[in-house]
C-alpha positions in Angstrom: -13.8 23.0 -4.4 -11.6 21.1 -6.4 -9.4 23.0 -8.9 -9.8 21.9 -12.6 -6.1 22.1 -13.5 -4.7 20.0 -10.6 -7.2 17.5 -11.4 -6.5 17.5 -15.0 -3.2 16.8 -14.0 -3.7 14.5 -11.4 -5.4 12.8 -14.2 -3.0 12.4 -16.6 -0.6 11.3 -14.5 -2.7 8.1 -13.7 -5.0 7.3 -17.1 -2.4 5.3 -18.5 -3.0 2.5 -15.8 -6.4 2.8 -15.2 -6.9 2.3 -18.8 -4.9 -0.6 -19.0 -5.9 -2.3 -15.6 -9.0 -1.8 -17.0 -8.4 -3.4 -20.4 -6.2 -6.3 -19.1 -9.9 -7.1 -17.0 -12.4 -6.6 -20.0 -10.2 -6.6 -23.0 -12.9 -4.6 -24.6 -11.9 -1.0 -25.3 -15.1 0.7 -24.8 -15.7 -1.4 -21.8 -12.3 -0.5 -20.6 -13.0 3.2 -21.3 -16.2 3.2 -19.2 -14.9 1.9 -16.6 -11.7 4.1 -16.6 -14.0 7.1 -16.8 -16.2 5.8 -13.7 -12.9 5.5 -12.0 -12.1 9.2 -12.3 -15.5 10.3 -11.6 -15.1 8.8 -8.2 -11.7 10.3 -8.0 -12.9 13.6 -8.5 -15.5 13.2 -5.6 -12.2 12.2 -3.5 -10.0 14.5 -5.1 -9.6 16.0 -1.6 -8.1 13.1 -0.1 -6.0 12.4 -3.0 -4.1 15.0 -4.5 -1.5 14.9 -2.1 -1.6 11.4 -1.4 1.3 8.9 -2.3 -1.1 5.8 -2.2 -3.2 7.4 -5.0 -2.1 5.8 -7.6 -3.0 1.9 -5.6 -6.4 3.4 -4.8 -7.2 4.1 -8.7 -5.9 0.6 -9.4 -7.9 -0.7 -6.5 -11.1 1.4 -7.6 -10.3 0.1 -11.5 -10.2 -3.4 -10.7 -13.4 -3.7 -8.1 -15.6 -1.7 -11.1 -13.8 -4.5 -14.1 -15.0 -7.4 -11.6 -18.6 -5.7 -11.1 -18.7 -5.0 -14.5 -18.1 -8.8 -15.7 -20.4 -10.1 -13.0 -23.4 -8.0 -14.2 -23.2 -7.2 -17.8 -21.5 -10.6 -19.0 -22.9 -14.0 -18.7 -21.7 -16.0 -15.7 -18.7 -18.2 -16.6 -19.0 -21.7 -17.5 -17.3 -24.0 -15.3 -16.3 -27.4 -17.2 -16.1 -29.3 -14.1 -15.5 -32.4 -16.4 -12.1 -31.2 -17.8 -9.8 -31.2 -14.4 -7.3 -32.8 -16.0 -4.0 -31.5 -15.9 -1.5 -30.9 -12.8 -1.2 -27.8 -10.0 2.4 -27.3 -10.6 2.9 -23.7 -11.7 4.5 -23.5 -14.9 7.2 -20.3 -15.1 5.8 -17.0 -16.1 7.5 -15.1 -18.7 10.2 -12.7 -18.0 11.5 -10.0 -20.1 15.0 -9.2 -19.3 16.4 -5.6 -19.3 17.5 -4.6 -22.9 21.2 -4.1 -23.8 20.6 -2.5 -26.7 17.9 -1.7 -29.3 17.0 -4.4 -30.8 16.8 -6.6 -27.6 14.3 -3.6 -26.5 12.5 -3.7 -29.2 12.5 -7.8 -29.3 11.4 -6.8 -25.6 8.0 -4.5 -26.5 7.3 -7.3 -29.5 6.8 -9.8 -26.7 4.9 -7.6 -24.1 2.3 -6.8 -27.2 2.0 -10.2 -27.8 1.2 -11.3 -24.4 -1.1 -8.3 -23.8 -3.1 -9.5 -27.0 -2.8 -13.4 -26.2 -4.3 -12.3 -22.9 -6.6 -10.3 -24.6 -7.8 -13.2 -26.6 -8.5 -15.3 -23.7 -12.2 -16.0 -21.9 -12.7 -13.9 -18.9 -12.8 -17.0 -16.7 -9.2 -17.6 -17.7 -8.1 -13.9 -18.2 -9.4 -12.2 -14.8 -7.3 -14.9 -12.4 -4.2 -14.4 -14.3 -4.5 -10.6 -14.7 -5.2 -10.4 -10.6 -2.7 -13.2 -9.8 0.2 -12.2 -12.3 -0.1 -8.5 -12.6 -2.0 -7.6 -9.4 -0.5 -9.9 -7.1 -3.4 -11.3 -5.4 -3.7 -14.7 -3.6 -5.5 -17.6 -4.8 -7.9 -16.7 -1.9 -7.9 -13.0 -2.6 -9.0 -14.3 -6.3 -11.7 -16.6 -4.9 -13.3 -13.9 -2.5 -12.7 -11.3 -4.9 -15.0 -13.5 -7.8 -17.3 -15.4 -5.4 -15.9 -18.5 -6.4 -14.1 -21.6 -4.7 -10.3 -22.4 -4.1 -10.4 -24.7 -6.4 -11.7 -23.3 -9.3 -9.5 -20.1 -9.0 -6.7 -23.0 -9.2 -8.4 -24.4 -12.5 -9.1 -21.2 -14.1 -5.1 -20.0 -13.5 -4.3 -23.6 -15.0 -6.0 -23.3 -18.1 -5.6 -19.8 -18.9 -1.6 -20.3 -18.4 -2.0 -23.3 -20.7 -4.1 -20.9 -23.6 -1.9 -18.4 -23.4 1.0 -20.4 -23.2 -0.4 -21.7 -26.8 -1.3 -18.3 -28.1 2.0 -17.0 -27.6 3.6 -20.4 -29.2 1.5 -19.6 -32.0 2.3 -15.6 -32.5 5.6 -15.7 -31.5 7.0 -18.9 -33.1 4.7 -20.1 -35.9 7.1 -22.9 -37.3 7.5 -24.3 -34.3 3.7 -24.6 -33.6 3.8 -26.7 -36.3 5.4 -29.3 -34.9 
């Protein structure tokens, strides 16, 4: 019998990234919310196993990502693939870094950008948001992306391409406006 408390606790501890594994996925709140919810109904019916375990917290995130995937393979559309458009080059432009802050401002500067780059991502079509988020923030192979989707090498490849290149442009446009005039 599992007791009410520790789980509440247990619970707390962890619905901050569930939630937002879960939104970076389906960067639809309710969505994200459902899904977060399913994950801690099955974390209840493991609560055993867990409570006391230090992996817990890569299990949820494990759990949270496998239910974002099955959720955009059977509720959303399937994604378009415009084999047409493979222009463009392989070369892996740099990801963003945010450097520790000295002081307040720079932290501030700091959360500015992360929001940005959460909502640029946001913005983005699954096809291009779901690589990234499991390449960039869960560290997954290009051929742990293409087994985990059901989809080939290459278009894992295209799909990370393109949705660098959009959000590269989103965030030129939210974070520098004058120069995205140019």
């Amino acid at each position: 019998m599992t007791n009410p408390q520790q789980f509440e606790t247990f619970m707390q501890n962890y619905q901050n990234m569930v939630f937002s594994t879960a939104m970076r996925l389906l960067a639809k709140q309710v969505e994200a919310e459902d899904v977060t919810q399913e994950v801690f109904l099955k974390a209840y019916a493991n609560f055993a196993q867990l409570q006391d375990n230090p992996s817990a917290g890569g299990w949820l995130k494990t759990v949270a990502t496998n239910l974002c995937l099955n959720h955009l393979s059977r509720y959303r559309s399937r994604w378009s693939f415009f084999s047409e458009l493979f222009g463009g080059t392989e070369d892996e432009p740099a990801q963003p870094e945010f450097p520790a802050a000295d002081n307040i401002e720079e932290a501030l500067n700091q959360s500015d950008r992360r929001e940005a780059v959460e909502r640029a991502l946001q913005e983005l079509p699954a096809a291009q948001r779901v690589p990234l988020v499991l390449h960039h923030l869960e560290d997954l192979g290009y051929e742990e992306i293409a087994a985990k989707l059901g989809i080939s090498l290459g278009k894992v490849k295209t799909d990370l391409f393109r949705g660098r290149e959009a959000l590269r442009r989103k965030l030129r446009l939210k974070l520098d406006p004058e120069d995205s005039l140019n």
